[in-house]
C-alpha positions as CSV (number, residue, x, y, z in Angstrom):
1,X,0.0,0.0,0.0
2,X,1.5,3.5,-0.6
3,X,3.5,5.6,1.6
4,X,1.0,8.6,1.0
5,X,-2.1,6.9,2.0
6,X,-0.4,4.8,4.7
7,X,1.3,8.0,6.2
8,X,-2.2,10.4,7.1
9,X,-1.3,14.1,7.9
10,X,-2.0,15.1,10.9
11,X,-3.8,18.4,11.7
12,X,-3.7,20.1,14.9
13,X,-6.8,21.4,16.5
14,X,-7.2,20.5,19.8
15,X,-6.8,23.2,22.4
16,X,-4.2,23.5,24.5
17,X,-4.3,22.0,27.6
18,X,-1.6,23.4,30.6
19,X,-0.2,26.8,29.4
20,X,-3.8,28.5,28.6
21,X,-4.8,27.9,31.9
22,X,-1.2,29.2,33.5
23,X,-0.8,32.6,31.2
24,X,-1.9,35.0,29.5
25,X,-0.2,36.4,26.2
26,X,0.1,39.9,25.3
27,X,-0.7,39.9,21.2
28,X,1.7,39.7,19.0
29,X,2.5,42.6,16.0
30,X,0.8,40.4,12.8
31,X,2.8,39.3,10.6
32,X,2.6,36.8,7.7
33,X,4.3,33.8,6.4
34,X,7.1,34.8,3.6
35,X,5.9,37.7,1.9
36,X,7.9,36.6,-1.2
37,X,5.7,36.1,-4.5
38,X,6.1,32.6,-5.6
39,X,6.6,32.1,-9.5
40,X,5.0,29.3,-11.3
41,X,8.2,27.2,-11.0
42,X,7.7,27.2,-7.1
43,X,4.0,26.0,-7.4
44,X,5.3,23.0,-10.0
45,X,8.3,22.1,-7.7
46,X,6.3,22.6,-4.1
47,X,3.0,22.3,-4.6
48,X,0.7,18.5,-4.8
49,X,-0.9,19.5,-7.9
50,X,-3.4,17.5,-10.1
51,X,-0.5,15.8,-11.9
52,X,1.0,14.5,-8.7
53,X,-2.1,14.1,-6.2
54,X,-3.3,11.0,-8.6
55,X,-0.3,8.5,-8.3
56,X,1.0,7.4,-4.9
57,X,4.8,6.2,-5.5
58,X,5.6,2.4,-3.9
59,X,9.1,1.8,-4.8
60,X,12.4,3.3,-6.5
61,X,14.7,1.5,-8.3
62,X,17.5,4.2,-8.6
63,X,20.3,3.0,-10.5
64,X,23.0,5.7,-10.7
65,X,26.4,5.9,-12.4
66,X,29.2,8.3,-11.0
67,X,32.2,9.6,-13.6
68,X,34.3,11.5,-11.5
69,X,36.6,11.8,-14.9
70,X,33.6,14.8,-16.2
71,X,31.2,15.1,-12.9
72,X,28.4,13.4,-14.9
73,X,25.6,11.3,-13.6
74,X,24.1,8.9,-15.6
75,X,21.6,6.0,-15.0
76,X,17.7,5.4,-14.5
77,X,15.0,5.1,-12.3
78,X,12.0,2.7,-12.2
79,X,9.0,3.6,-10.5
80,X,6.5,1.6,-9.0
81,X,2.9,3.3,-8.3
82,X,-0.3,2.6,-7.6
83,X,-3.7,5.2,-8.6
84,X,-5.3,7.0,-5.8
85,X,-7.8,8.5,-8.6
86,X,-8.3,8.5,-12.3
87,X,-5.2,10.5,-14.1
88,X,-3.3,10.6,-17.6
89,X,-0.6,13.0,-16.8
90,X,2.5,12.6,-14.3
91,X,4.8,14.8,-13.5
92,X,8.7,13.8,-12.8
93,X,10.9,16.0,-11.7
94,X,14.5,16.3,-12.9
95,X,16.1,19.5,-12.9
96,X,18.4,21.5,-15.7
97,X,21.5,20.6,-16.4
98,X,20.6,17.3,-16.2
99,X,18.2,16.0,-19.3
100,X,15.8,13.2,-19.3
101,X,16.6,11.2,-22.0
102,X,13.0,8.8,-22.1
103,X,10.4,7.6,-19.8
104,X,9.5,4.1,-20.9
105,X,6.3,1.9,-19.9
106,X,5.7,-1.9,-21.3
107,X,8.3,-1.4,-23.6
108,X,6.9,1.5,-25.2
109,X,8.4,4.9,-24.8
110,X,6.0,7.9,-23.5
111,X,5.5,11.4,-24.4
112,X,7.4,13.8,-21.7
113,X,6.7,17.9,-22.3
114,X,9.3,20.0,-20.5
115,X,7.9,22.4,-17.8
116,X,10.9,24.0,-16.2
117,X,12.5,21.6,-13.8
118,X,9.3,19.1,-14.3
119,X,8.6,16.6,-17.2
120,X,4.8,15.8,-17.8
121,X,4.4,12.7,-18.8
122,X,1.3,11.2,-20.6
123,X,0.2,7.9,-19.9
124,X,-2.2,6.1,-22.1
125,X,-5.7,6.2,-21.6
126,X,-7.6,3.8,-19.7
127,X,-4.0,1.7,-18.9
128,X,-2.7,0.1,-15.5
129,X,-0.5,1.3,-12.9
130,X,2.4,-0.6,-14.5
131,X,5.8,0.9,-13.6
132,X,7.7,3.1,-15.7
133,X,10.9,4.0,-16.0
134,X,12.8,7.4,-16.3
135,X,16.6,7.6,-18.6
136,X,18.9,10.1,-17.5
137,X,22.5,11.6,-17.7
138,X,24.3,15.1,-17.5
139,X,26.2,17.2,-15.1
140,X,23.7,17.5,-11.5
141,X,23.5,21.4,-10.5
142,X,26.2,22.6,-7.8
143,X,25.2,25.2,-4.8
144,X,26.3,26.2,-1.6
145,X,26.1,22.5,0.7
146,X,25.2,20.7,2.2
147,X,21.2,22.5,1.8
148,X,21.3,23.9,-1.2
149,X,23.8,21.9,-3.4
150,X,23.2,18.5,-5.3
151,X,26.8,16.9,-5.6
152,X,30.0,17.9,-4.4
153,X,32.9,17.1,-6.1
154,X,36.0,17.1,-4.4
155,X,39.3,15.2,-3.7
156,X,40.5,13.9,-0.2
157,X,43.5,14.8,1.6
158,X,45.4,12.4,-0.8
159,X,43.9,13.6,-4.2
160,X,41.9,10.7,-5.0
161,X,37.9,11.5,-5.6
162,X,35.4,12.4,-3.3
163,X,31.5,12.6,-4.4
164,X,28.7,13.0,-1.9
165,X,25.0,14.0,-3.1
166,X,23.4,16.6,-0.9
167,X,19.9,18.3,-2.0
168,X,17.8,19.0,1.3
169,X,16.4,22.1,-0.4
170,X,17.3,22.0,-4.0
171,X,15.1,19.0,-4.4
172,X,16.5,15.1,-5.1
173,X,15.2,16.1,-8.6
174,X,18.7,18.0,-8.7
175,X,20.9,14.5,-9.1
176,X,17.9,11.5,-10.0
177,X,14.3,11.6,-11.7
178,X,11.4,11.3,-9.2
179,X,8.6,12.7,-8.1
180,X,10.2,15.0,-5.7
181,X,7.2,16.4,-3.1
182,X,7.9,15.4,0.4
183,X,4.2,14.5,0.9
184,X,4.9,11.4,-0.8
185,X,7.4,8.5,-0.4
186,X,8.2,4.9,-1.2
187,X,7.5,2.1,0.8
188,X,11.0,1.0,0.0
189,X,13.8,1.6,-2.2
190,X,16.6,0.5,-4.1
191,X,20.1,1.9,-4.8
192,X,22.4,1.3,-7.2
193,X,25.7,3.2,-7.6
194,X,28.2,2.1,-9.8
195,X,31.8,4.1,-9.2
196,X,35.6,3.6,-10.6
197,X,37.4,0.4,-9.1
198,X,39.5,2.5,-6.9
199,X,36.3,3.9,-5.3
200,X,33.8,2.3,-2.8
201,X,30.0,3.4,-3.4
202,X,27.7,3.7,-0.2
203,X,24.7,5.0,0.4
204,X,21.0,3.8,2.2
205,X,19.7,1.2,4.0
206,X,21.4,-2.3,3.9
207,X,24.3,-3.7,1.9
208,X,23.6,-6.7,-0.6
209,X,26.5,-6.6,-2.8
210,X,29.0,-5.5,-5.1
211,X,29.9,-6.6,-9.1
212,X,32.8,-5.5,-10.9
213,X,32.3,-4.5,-14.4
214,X,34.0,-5.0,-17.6
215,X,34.5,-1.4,-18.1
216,X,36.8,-0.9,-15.0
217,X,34.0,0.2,-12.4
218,X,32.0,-1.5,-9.7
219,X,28.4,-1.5,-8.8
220,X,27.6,-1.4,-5.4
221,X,23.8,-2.4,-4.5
222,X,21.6,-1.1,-1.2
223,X,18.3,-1.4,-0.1
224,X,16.1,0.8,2.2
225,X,13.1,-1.4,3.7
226,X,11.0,1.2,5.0
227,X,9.4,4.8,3.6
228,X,12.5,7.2,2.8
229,X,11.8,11.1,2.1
230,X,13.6,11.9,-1.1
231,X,16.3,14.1,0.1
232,X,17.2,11.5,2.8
233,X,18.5,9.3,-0.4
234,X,22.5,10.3,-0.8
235,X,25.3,8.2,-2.3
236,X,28.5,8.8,-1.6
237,X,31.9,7.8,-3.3
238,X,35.5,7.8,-1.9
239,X,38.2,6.0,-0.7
240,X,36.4,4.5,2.0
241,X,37.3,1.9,4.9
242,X,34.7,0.3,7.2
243,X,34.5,-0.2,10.9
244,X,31.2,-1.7,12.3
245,X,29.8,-2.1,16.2
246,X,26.6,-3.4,17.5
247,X,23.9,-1.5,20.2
248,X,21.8,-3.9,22.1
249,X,19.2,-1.0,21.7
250,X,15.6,-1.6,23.0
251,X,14.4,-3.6,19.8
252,X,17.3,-5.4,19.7
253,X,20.9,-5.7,18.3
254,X,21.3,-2.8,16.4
255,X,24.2,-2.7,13.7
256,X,26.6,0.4,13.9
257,X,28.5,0.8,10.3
258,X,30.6,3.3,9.8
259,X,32.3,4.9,6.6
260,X,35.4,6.8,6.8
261,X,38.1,8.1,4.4
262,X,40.9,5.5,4.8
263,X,43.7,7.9,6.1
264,X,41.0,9.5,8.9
265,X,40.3,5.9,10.2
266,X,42.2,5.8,14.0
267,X,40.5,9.2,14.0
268,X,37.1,8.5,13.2
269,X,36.8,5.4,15.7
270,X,37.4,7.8,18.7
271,X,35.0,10.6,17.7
272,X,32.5,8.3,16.6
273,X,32.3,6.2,19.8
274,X,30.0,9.2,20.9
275,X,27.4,7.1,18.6
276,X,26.4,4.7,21.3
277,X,26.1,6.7,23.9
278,X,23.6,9.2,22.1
279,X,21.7,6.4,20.1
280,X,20.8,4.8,23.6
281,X,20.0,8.7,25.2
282,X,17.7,9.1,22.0
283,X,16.0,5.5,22.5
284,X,15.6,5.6,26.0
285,X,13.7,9.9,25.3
286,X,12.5,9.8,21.9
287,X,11.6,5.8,21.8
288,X,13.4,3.1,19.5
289,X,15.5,3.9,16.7
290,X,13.2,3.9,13.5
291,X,15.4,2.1,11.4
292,X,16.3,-1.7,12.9
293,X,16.1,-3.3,9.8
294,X,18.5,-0.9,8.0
295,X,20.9,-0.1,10.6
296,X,22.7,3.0,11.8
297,X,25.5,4.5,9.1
298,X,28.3,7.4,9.8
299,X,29.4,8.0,6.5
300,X,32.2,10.7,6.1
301,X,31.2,13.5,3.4
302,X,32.6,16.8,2.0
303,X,30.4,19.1,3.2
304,X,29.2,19.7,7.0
305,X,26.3,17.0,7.2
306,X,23.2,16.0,6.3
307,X,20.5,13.7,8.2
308,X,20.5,11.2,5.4
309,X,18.1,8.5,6.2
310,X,20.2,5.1,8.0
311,X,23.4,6.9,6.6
312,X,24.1,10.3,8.3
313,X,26.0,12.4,6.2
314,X,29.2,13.7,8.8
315,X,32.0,16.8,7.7
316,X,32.6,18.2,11.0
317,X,36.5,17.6,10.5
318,X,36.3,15.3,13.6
319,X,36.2,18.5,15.6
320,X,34.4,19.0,19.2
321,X,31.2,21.3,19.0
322,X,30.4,22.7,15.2
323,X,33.5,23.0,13.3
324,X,34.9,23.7,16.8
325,X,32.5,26.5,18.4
326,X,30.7,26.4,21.0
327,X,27.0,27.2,19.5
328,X,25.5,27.9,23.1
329,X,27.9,30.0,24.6
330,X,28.1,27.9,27.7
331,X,31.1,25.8,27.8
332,X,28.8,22.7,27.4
333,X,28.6,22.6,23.3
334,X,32.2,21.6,23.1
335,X,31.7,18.4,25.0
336,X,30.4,16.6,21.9
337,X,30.7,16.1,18.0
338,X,27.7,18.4,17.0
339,X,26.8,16.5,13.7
340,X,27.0,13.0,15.2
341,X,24.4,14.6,17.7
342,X,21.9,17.0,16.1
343,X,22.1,14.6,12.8
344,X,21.3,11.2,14.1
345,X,18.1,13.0,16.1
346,X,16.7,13.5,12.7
347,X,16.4,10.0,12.4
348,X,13.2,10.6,14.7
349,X,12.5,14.0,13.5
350,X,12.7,14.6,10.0
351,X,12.8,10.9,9.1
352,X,10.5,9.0,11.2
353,X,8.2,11.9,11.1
354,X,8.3,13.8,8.0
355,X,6.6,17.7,7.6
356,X,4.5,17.2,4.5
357,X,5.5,20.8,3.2
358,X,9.5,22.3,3.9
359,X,7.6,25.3,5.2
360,X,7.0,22.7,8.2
361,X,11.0,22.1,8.1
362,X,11.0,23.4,12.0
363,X,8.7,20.2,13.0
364,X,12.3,18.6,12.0
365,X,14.8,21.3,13.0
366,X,13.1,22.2,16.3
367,X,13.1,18.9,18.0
368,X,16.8,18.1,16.5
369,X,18.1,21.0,18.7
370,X,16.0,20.7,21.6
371,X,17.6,16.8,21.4
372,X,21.3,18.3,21.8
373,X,19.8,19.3,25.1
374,X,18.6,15.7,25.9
375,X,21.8,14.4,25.2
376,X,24.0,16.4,27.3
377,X,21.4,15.8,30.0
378,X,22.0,11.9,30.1
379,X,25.9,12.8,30.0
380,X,26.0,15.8,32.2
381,X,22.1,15.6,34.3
382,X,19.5,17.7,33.6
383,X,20.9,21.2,34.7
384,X,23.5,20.9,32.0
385,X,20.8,20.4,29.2
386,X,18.9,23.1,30.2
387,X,21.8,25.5,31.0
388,X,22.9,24.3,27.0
389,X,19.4,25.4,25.1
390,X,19.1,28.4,27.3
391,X,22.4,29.2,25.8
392,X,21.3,29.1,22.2
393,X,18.9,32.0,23.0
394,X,21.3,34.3,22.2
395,X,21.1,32.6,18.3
396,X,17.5,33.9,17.9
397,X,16.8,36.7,15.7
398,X,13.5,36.9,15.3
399,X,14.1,38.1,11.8
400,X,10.8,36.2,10.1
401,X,8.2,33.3,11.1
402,X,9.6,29.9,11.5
403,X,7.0,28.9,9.0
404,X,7.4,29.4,5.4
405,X,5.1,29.7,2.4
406,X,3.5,26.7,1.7
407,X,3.3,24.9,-1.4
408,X,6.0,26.5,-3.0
409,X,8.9,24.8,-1.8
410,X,10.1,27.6,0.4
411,X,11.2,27.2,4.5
412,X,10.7,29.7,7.0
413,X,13.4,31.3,9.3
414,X,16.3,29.9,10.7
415,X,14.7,30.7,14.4
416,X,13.4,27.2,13.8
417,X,16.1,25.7,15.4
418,X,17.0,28.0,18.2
419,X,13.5,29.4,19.7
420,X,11.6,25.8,19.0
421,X,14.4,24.0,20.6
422,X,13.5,26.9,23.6
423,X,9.6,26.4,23.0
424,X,10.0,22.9,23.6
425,X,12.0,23.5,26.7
426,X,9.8,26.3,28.1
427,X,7.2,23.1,27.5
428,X,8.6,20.9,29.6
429,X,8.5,23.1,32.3
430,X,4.6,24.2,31.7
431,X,4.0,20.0,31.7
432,X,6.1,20.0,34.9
433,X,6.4,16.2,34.9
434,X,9.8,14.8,33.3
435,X,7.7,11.4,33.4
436,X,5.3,13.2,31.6
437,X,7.6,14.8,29.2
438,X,9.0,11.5,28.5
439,X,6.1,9.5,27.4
440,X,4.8,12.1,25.3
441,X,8.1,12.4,23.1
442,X,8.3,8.6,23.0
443,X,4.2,8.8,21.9
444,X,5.1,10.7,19.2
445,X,6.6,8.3,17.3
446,X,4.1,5.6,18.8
447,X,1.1,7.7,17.4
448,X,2.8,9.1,14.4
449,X,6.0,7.4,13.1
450,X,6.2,7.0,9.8
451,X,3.7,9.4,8.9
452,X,3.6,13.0,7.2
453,X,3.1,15.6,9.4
454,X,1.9,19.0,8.7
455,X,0.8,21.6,11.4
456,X,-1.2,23.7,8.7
457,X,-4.9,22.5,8.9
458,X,-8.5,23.3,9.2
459,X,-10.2,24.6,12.4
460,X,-9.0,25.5,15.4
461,X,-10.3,27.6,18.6
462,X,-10.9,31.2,19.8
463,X,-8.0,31.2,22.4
464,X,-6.6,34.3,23.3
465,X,-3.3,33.1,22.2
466,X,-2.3,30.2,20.1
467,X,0.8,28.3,19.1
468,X,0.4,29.8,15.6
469,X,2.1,33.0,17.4
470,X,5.1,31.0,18.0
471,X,5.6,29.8,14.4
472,X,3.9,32.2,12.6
473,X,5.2,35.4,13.7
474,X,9.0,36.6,13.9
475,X,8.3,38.6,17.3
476,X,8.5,36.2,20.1
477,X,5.0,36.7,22.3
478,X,5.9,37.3,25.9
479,X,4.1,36.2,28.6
480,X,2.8,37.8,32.2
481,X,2.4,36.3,35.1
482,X,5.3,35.0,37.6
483,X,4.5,31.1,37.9
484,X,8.4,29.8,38.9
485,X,11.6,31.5,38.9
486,X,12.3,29.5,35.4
487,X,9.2,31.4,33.9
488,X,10.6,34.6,35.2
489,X,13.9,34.2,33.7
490,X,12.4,32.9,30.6
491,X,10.4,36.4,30.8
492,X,12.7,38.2,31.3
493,X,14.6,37.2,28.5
494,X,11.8,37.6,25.8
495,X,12.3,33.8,25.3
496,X,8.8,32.1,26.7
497,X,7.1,31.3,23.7
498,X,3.0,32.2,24.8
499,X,0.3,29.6,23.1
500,X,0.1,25.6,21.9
501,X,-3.2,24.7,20.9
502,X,-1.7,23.4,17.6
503,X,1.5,22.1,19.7
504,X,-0.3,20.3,21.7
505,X,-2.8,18.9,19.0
506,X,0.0,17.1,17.7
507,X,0.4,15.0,20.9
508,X,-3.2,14.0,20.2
509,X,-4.6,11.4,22.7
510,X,-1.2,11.0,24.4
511,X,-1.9,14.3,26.6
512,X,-5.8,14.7,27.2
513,X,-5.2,14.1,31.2
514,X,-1.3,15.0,32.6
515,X,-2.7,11.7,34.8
516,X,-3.2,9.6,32.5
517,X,0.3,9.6,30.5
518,X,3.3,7.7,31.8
519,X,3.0,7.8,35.2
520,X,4.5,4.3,34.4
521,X,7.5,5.7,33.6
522,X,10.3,6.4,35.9
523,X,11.6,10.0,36.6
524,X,14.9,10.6,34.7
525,X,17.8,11.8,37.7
526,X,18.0,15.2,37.6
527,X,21.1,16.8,38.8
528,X,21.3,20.1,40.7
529,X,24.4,21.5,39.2
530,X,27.0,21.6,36.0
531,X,30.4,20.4,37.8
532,X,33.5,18.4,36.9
533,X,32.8,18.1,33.5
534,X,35.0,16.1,31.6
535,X,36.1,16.9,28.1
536,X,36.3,14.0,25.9
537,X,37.3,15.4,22.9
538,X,38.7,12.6,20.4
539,X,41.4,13.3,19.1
540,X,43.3,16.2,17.9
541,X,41.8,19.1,16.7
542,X,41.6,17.8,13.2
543,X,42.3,14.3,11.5
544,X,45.9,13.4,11.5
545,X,46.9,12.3,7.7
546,X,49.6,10.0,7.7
547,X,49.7,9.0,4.2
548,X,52.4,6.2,4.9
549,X,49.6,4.1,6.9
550,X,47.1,4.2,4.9
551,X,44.4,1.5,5.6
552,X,43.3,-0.5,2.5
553,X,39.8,-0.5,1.5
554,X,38.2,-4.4,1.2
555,X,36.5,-4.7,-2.4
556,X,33.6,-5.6,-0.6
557,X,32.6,-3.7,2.4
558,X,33.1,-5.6,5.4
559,X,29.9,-6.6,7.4
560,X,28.0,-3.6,6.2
């Protein structure tokens, strides 16, 4: 059954249930979503119009070759569907330079009319779902990564290739054929990359093999067994070597694999250790890691990171904090590898639970940052979490609404990491019951996992102040009222984010009585002060190279 029907949106109009009865806003200056007017492009490449809305993707077949020698792409990409309604036109998305050479069905090849980045393809009358299957080839667009890119071509420290794909807002369509709207996605997926000898090919899911060509190149095959968003699919080619762990996590053995370049091996086994540690924080606060059946990857790229789905994307140069800062201010963000944490949360957040619409990006960015916090508190206690995310106020500009304009493929402020990672904290406090807390951010994957998530929707109530406020409008709303010494200080720092009708819609069933949720559930320790912290920074500030011990790469990757 497709991932579209499967996956129901989820709309938020329940009131809220704690803060309405503790505050009282003062209104907010209005302000709109993005002002910016959105061209006909936008709408084709953001919007689920008639020519997507009638065909529910099943599975990809993505087979995908990488030249290095040009920085071409070439290969195809079968696509299983089923009808949700009667329809004779599809649109595919693949984007300029790249050119769609056919799209074939039964044999027979289909007509494809060019609509900017879009292909609308007509199917014959009256015919069955049967798959087709989109030719491509050129050179995939370059931008600024890892968000706004599509493949980076660069060299490692010993001049040998290094390719990662990267597309988060550009669109998949930038480097493979698809139908590129985030409200859709395949049950499953195949991928296929095929790279020079001397290079090793990763990218999803699990490892089933490699073939070596005739032609000097090897095909490396992997398969994703659940729904995948379409810029959570990355393959990556280098020089890697392989290291690999097990988690006895909470469904299980969990496999660890991770992808290194060869010379930043030694390197890469000390920083990376932090994976265990944080995958069983996330399990034991945000519920079991999504993706048993496909494992957890690390794979080293050339550009910063990206929360590819079962293969995080990781550039931070094996540094402590982001690239070596301290994004809080505190002390505290240099006491762990910032893109092995705020990454792997996404695996909940942005791939468990996918925002239908990138002007929902903050459902994924918010809860990322406010897990940095959750981390450091099962490292450090709970005073060290919260003295972290208090410290990334000084991040929030207020500069536009967290929410962007829907249906056009365009994301609201960056504020969505820094105030909802706040909102969420100044939530906990409202809930006032770390049991509580707990079991509502493990029953959001319970009640919602694997679905598309929107917080756009009909209805709502005539509170005096609403969650909307906080995602909605750049100004932050302050609130009155002294109900602890944390709410004063929150005050007093313009931070407390007033309203959560919609917030707290999303939680559904799991909060309708504080009583009723996970009084089950035992209290997490919390510790009354930030002393005697320990730095474990791996390693030296960056990878040591030592190009006479360099490790060699297996032809097949090892355990994978």
């Amino acid at each position: 059954m497709g991932h579209t029907i499967r996956k129901q949106s989820v709309g938020w109009t329940v009131a809220c249930l704690a803060t309405h009865l503790l505050y009282q806003a003062e209104p907010a200056a209005a302000q709109g979503r993005d002002a910016a007017v959105p061209t006909h492009a936008d709408s084709v490449r953001g919007a689920d119009n008639p020519n997507r809305s009638w065909w529910d993707v099943t599975f990809y077949d993505l087979h995908v070759r990488v030249n290095p020698a040009d920085s071409s792409f070439a290969g195809w990409n079968r696509i299983s569907y089923r009808t949700v309604q009667p329809g004779q036109t599809m649109q595919l998305d693949l984007q300029a330079p790249l050119e769609l050479d056919s799209v074939v069905q039964d044999g027979k090849r289909l007509d494809a009319r060019h609509d900017g980045d879009a292909y609308l393809v007509t199917l014959p009358r009256g015919g069955a779902a049967a798959p087709i299957t989109a030719y491509y080839h050129g050179h995939p667009g370059r931008g600024r990564p890892p968000r706004t890119s599509g493949v980076v071509w660069a060299q490692d420290s010993l001049g040998a290739p290094w390719i990662a794909t990267t597309d988060q807002l550009v669109g998949a369509s930038v480097w493979w054929p698809l139908k590129d709207f985030a409200g859709d996605e395949p049950d499953s997926q195949r991928i296929a990359v095929t790279v020079p000898d001397s290079l090793v090919g990763v990218s999803n899911g699990r490892f089933r093999g490699s073939v070596r060509n005739a032609d000097g190149s090897t095909t490396y095959e992997w398969f994703v067994s659940g729904p995948i968003n379409s810029y959570g699919v990355a393959v990556n080619a280098g020089r890697y070597a392989h290291f690999a762990d097990t988690l006895q996590g909470e469904s299980g053995p969990l496999t660890l694999d991770f992808w290194a370049l060869a010379p930043h091996l030694d390197t890469a086994r000390v920083v990376w250790a932090q994976a265990k540690p944080m995958l069983s924080c996330f399990e034991h606060w945000l519920g079991p890691y999504p993706w048993y059946a496909d494992g957890y990857k690390l794979i080293e790229a050339p550009y910063l990171g990206m929360e590819h789905q079962s293969g995080i994307a990781y550039g931070n140069k094996f540094l402590p904090g982001y690239l070596g800062r301290d994004l809080s201010g505190t002390g505290l963000g240099l006491e762990w590898d910032y893109i092995v944490i705020h990454e792997s949360a996404h695996e909940w957040f942005g791939n468990r639970i996918t925002a239908e619409d990138v002007a929902d990006n903050w459902l994924h960015e918010s809860f990322a940052n406010y897990s940095e916090s959750l981390f450091l508190e099962c490292q450090y206690g709970k005073a060290a979490g919260e003295t972290y995310v208090r410290g990334t106020r000084a991040l929030i500009k207020n500069d536009a609404p967290i929410v962007g304009t829907f249906g056009v493929n365009a994301e609201g402020s960056g504020d969505k990491y820094y105030k909802g990672g706040n909102m969420l904290n100044t939530l906990r406090q409202v809930i006032g019951n770390d049991s509580t807390w707990r079991a509502i951010l493990r029953g959001l994957g319970e009640r919602f996992g694997h679905q598309i998530a929107r917080s756009s929707g009909a209805g709502g109530n005539d509170s005096a102040f609403t969650f909307d406020q906080a995602i909605e409008q750049a100004r932050l709303t302050r609130i009155g009222g002294a109900v602890d010494n944390y709410a004063n200080a929150f005050t007093k720092n313009a931070a407390l984010i007033g309203g959560c009708e919609k917030f707290f819609a999303l939680f559904s069933d799991l909060i309708q009585a504080r009583e009723k949720v996970g009084l089950a559930v035992a209290e997490h320790a919390q510790q009354p002060a930030v002393q005697g912290l320990v730095a474990h920074h791996a390693g030296e500030p960056g990878p040591h190279v030592d190009a006479g011990n360099v490790q060699q790469i297996a032809h097949v990757p090892p355990g994978a």
